[in-house]
N, C-alpha and C positions, 0 to 999 in steps of 0.2 A: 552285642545288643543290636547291631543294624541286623544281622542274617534274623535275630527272633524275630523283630518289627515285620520284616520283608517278611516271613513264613506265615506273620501270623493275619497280614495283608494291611498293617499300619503305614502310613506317609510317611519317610521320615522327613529331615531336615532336609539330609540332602536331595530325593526327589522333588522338595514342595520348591526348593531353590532352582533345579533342572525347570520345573513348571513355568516358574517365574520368568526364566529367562527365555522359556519357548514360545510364550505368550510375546512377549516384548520383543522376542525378533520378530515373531508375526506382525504384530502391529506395526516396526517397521516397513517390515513386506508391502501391506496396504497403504501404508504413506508414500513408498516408493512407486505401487500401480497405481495409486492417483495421481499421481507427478507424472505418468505417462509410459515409467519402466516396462522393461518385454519383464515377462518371468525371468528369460535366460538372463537379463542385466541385473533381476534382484536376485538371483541365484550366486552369480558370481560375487555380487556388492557384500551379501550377507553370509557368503560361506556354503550353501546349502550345495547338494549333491549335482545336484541337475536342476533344470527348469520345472523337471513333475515337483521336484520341491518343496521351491517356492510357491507352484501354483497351488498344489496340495497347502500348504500355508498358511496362502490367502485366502483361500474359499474357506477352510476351514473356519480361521478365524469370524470371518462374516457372518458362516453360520451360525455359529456359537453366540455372535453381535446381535444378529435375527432375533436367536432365541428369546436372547436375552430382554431384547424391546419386546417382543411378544409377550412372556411373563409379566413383565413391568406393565403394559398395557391394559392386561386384565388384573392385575392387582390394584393398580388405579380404579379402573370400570366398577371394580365389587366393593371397594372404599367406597364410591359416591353414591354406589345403590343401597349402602348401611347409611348415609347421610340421609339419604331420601326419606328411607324408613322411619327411620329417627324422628324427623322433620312430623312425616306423616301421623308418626305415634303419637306427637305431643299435640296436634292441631284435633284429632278425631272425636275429642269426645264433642268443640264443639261442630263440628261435621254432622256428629250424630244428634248435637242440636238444635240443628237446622240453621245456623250461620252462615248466609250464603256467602259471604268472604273468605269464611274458610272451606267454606266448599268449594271454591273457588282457584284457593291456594292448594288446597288437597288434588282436581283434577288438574293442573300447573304441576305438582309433584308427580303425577300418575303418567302424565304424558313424556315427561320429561325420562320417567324412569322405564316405561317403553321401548323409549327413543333407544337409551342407553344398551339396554337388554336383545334389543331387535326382533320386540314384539309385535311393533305394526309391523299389517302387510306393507307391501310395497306401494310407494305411492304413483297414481297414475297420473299424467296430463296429456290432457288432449288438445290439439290443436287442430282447430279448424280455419278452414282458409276458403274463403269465399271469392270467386273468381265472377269479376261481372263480364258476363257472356257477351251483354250488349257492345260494352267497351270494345273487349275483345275482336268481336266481331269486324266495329266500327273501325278497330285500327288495320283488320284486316284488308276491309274493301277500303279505304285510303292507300294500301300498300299497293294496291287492282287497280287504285284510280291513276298511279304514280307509273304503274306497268302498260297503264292502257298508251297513258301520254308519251310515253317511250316510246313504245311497240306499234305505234297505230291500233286501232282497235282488234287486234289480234282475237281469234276465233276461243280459244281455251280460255280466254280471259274470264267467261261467263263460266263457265265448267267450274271453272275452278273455286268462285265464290262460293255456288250451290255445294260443290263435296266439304268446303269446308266450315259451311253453316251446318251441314247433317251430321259431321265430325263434334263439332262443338255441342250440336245439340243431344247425339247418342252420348258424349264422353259426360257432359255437366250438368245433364236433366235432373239429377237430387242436388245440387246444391244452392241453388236460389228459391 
């Protein structure tokens, strides 16, 4: 009976139990590379060939882990969007009689299911930042006044305010 199963491409017993236990040393595997394990140390620990192994393994197993949250993810996500609907069905006729409450509740469901869906575009924010030039300025030439008293009234001193008022003024002319 196993050689028919096996030809005729049935699982038997004794593969789904091989499965079983391949699965449960993987998940070992991964408990042992979160504890910090090399491959080579879960290879050795658990019997496996070599380190490609183990590593083989663990990846594997994660990926299959991945998957698996993926699927579950969107079967959640299409559960809530028949909630939605649902929601939506029962409120609409009076939507369509002008109840602004429930028109209310219905754009609340719409947005929400959207959201869900990943039908709005992307949202943008903008941030502006207003720089006061004067300020600026002012703390420049107090930095001139601190250099002048230092320096004696050193010759570039002057220079230097004038380039970096026309600096200020060509860089921040749109934003005041």
């Amino acid at each position: 009976m196993t050689n028919k199963a096996a030809i005729q491409g049935r699982k038997t017993r004794a593969s789904s139990r091989r499965r079983i236990k391949s699965r449960e040393k993987s998940q070992q595997a991964v408990r042992l590379r979160e504890a910090g394990a090399t491959h080579a140390q879960i290879a050795e620990q658990l019997g496996y060939a070599n380190e490609s192994g183990a590593y083989k393994a663990v990846t594997r197993y994660l990926a299959e882990t991945a998957q698996d949250m993926s699927e579950t993810t969107e079967s959640v996500r299409q559960l809530e969007v028949q909630r939605l609907d649902r929601m939506l069905f029962t409120i609409y006729p009076q939507v369509l009689g002008g109840d602004l409450s429930a028109i209310q509740t219905a754009m609340r469901i719409g947005e929400r299911r959207s959201s869900l869906l990943g039908l709005d575009a992307p949202k943008q924010y903008e941030a502006k930042i207003r720089i006061d030039i004067l300020s600026w300025n002012e703390a420049v030439r107090d930095f001139l006044d601190i250099y002048r008293e230092l320096h004696g009234n050193a010759p570039e001193a002057k220079e230097m305010v004038e380039r970096i008022d026309s600096m200020a003024s060509d860089r921040f002319s749109g934003v005041l």
